[in-house]
C-alpha positions in Angstrom: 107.8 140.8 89.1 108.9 139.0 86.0 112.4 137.3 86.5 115.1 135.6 84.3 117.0 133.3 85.7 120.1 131.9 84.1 120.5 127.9 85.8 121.2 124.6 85.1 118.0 122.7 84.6 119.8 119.5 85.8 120.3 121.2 88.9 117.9 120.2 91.9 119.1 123.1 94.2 118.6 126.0 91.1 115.0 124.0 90.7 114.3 124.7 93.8 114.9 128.4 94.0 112.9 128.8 90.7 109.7 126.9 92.4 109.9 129.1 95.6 110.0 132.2 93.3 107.1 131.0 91.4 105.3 130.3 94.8 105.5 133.7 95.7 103.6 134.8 92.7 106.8 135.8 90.5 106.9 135.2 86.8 109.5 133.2 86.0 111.8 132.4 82.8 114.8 129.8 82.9 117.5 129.9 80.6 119.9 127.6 80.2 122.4 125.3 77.9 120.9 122.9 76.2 123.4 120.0 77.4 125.7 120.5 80.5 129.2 121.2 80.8 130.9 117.4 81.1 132.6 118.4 84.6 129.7 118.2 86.2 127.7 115.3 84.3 127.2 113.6 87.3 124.3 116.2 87.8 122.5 115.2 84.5 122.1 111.3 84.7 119.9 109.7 83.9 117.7 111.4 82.0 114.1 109.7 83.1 114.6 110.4 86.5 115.7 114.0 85.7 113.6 114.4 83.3 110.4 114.4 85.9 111.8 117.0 87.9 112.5 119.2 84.5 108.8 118.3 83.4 107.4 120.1 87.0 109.5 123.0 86.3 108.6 123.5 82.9 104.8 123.4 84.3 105.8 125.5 86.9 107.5 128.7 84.9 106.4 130.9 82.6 108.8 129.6 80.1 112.1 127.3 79.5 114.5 128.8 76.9 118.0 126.6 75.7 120.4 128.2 74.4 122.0 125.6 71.8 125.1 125.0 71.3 127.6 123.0 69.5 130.2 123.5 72.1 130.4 122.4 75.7 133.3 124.0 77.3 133.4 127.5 79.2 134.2 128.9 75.6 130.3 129.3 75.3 130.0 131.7 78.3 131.8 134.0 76.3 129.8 133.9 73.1 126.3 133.6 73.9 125.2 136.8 75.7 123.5 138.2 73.1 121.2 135.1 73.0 120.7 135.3 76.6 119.7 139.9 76.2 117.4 138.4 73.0 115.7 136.3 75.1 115.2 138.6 78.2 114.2 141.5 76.1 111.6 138.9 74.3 110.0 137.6 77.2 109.8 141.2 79.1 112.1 140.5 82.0 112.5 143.4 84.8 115.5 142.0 86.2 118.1 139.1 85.9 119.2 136.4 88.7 122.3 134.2 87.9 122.3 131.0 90.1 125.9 130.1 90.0 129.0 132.8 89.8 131.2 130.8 87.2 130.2 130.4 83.7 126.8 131.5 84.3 127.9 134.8 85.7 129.9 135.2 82.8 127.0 135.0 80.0 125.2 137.2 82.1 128.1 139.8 82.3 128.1 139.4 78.5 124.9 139.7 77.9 124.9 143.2 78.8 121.8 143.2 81.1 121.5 145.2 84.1 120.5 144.8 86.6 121.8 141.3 87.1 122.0 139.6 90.8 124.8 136.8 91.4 124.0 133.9 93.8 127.3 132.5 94.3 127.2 128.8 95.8 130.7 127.2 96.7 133.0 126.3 94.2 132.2 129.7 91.8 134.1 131.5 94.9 136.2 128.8 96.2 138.0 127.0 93.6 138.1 129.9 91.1 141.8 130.2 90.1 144.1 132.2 88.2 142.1 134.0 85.2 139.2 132.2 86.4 139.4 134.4 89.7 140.4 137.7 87.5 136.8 137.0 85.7 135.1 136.0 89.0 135.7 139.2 90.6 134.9 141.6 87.4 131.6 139.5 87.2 130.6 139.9 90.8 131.5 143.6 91.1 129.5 144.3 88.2 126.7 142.8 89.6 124.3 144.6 91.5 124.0 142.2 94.5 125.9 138.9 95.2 123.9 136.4 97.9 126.6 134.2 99.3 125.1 130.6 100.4 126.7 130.9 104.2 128.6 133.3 106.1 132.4 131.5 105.1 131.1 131.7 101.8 131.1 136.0 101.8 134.2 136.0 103.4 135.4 134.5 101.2 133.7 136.3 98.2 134.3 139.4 99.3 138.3 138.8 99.7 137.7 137.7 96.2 135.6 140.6 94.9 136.1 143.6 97.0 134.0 146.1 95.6 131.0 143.6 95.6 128.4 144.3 97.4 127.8 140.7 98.9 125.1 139.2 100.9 124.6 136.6 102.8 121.2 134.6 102.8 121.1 131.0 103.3 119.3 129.0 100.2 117.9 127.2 102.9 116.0 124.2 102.3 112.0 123.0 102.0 111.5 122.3 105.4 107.8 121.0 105.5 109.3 118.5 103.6 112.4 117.5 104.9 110.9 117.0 108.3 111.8 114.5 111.4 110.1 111.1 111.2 108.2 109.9 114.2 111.0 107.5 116.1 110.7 104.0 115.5 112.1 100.9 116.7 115.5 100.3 115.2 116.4 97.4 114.1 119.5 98.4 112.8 121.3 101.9 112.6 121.5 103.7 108.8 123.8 106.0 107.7 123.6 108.0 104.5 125.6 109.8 102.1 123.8 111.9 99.6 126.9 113.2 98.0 128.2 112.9 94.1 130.7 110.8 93.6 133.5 113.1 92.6 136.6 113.9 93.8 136.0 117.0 96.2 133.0 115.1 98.0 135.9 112.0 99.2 133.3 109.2 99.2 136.0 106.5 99.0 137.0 107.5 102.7 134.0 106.5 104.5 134.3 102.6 102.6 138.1 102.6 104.3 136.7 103.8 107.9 133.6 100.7 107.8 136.7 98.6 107.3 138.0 99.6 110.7 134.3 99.4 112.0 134.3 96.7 115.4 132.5 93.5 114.5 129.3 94.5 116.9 128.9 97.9 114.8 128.9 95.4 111.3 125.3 95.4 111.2 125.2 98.5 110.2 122.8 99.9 106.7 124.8 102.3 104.4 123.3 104.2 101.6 125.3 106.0 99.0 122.5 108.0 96.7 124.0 109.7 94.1 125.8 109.3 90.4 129.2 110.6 89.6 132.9 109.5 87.9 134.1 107.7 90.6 131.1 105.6 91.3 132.8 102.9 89.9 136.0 102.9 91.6 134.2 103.0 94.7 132.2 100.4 94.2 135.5 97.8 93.3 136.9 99.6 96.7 133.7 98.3 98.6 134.1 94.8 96.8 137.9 94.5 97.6 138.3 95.8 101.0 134.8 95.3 103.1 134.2 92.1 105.0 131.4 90.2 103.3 128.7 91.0 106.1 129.7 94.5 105.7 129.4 94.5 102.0 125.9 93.0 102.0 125.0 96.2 103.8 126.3 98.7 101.5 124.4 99.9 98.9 125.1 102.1 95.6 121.5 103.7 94.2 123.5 105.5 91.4 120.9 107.9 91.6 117.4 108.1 93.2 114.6 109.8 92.5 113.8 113.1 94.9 111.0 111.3 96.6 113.5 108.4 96.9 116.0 110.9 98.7 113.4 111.5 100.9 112.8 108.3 101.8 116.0 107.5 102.3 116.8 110.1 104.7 113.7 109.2 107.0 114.8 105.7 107.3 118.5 106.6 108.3 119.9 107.9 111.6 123.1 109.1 110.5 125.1 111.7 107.5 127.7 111.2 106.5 129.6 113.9 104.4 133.4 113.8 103.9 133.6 117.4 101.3 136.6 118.9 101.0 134.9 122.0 100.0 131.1 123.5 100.1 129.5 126.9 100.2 126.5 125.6 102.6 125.9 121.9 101.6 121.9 121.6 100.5 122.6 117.8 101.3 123.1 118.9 105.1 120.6 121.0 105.5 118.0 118.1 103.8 119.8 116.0 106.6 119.5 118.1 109.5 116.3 119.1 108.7 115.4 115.4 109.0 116.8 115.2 112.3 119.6 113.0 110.8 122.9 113.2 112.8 125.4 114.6 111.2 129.3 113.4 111.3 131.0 115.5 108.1 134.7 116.8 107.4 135.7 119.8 109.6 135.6 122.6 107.4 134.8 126.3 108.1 131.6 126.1 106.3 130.6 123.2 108.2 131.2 124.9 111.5 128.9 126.9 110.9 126.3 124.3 111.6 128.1 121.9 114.1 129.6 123.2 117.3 130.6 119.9 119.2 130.8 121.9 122.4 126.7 121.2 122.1 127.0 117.9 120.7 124.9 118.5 117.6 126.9 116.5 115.4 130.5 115.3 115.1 133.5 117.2 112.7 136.1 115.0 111.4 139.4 116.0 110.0 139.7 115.5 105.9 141.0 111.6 104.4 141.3 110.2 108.2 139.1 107.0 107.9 140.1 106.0 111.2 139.0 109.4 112.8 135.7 108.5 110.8 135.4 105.1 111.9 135.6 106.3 115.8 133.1 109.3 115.2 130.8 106.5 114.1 131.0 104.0 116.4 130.0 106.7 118.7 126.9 108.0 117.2 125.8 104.1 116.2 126.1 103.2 119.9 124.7 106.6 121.3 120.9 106.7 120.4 120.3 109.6 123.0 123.5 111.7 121.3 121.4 111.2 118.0 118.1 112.6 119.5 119.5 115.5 121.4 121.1 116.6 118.6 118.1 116.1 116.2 116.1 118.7 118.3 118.9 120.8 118.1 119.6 120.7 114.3 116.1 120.9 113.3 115.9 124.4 114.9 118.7 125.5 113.9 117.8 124.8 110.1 114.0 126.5 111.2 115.8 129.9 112.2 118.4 130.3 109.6 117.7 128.1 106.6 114.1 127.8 105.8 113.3 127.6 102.3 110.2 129.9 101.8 111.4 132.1 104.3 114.8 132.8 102.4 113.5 132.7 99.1 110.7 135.3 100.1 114.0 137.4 101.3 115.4 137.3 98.0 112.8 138.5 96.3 112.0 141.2 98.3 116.2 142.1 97.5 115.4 141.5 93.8 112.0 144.0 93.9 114.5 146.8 95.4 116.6 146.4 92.8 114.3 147.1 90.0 112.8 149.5 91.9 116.0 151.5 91.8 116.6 150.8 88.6 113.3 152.2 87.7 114.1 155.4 89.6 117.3 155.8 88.0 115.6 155.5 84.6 113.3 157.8 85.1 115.4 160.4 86.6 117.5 160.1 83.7 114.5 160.9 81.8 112.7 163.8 83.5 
């Protein structure tokens, strides 16, 4: 099947779903802006790590087509669909997958291409206000499918878009590589937070609950992995607030490489994730498919992971550091806590969120489509 897919290059997550389809034998085209919109910049720095990544998916496709354009606002959803039906019509495409339902779904609808599938993600459904939601919900019911990333997520869609016909299907993650290390001896527990720093993911809260950390929990390794606005104001708020010790122990990668991510998930014990919004957080699923144990805000799309009437992890209510700092003095001092729950979590992500499994589902969805679509064309004609 020959696929366009309209995605963010910079995005690790859309990468991902373009390898799997390519895996599974599919020929694959990418389009895409040539720079990013600046809201989410934190997704495109810097360029030589991201530029590796980009490199393996250009090898990977059949092609890489950027749309250029002067302007960087949502302005240029509007005006370059026709670039976007030149391109598919060029390159022979059979049908069209959008991975994100904002701006993206938007070209698409403009383009004029049908069919076109929607795989909405979070914030496209979430955060989409006033016009923005009047668009959002023209988009997704003129699309022929929309795959919600978690079962909140096409509640919440389909409130938003009622005559959508919405899907759920877990993006899921590469589970032969995010895999549980073989224990060690610990010298020290790690926690990590993989999450950009930008307002919605509330990094700055788990700096004000090691502050209320007890002296014997100081020794303590804390990661933070990723780039974003407030990296900076972060860091000063480490600086000013934490103890010295603590301090020392506290480390700010800016951003890491994906094998670095890796790494750093197998050396750590516990996740930390503080979002006050998500569709189905990747960076989860890479953690709890690690075996990592999970202590992250208590939000409906995290419940759909942790139950703590089985002790798989631990919720926390939003901007409470000192709810924080309790939930992790328990699962510092609780080795066993952190291995039953590892068993736990690993199977869960096994059954429900498995990579290749879920991307081989959506294809299979995207082959129906064009199928009908085919029939319908040639019905119309006989």
């Amino acid at each position: 099947m020959r696929i366009a897919i309209i995605m963010d290059v910079n995005s690790p997550w859309s990468r991902q779903v373009a390898f799997r389809l390519t895996e599974l034998g599919h020929r694959v085209q990418v389009i895409g802006f040539s720079t990013s919109n600046p809201r989410k910049s934190y997704l495109s720095l810097p360029g030589d790590i991201q530029s590796e990544s980009i490199d393996a998916l250009k090898e990977c496709v059949e092609g890489l087509h950027f749309i250029e354009s002067r302007l960087n606002s949502d302005i240029r959803y509007f005006l370059y669909g026709s670039q976007v039906r030149d391109i598919y019509r060029e390159c022979g495409a059979e049908v069209l997958l959008v991975l994100y339902g904002g701006g993206f779904a938007t070209l698409a609808y403009y383009s004029g291409i049908r069919p076109f599938i929607i795989y909405a993600v979070g914030s496209d459904v979430l955060l989409a206000r006033g016009i923005k939601r009047w668009i959002a919900r023209r988009n997704f019911t003129s699309a022929n499918i929309v795959f919600s990333n978690g079962a909140y997520l096409k509640e919440r869609t389909q409130q938003l878009a009622p005559k959508a016909t919405v899907e759920q299907l877990y993006m899921g993650v590469d589970t032969k590589r995010f895999s549980v290390s073989e224990p060690i001896p610990e010298s020290s527990v790690g926690i990590v937070c993989t999450r950009g720093f930008i307002p919605v993911y509330n990094n700055e809260v788990l700096i004000r609950a090691l502050v209320l950390l007890s002296g014997h929990n100081t020794d303590v390794q804390v990661v933070f992995t990723s780039t974003g606005p407030q990296l900076g104001d972060v860091c000063s708020l480490a600086d000013t607030e934490l103890s010295e010790k603590m301090r020392r122990n506290v480390k700010f990668c800016g951003w890491v490489s994906d094998d670095d991510l890796l790494a750093n998930l197998k050396k750590s014990q516990i996740y930390v994730s503080l979002s006050g919004s998500d569709g189905t957080s990747i960076s989860l699923l890479e953690a709890l498919s690690c075996g990592l144990f999970p202590v992250i805000s208590d939000i409906p799309q995290n419940r759909e992971w942790i139950n703590p009437g089985i002790d798989n992890g631990i919720l926390v209510p939003l901007d409470q550091p000192e709810a924080l700092a309790v939930a992790l003095e328990r699962a510092i001092i609780d080795r066993d806590l952190r291995e039953h729950a590892a068993k736990i979590n690993r199977q869960l992500v096994m059954e429900r969120a498995d990579g290749r499994k879920n991307m081989s589902i959506l294809a299979s969805k995207l082959e129906a489509v064009v199928h009908a679509q085919d029939k319908r064309s040639k019905v119309s004609a006989d």
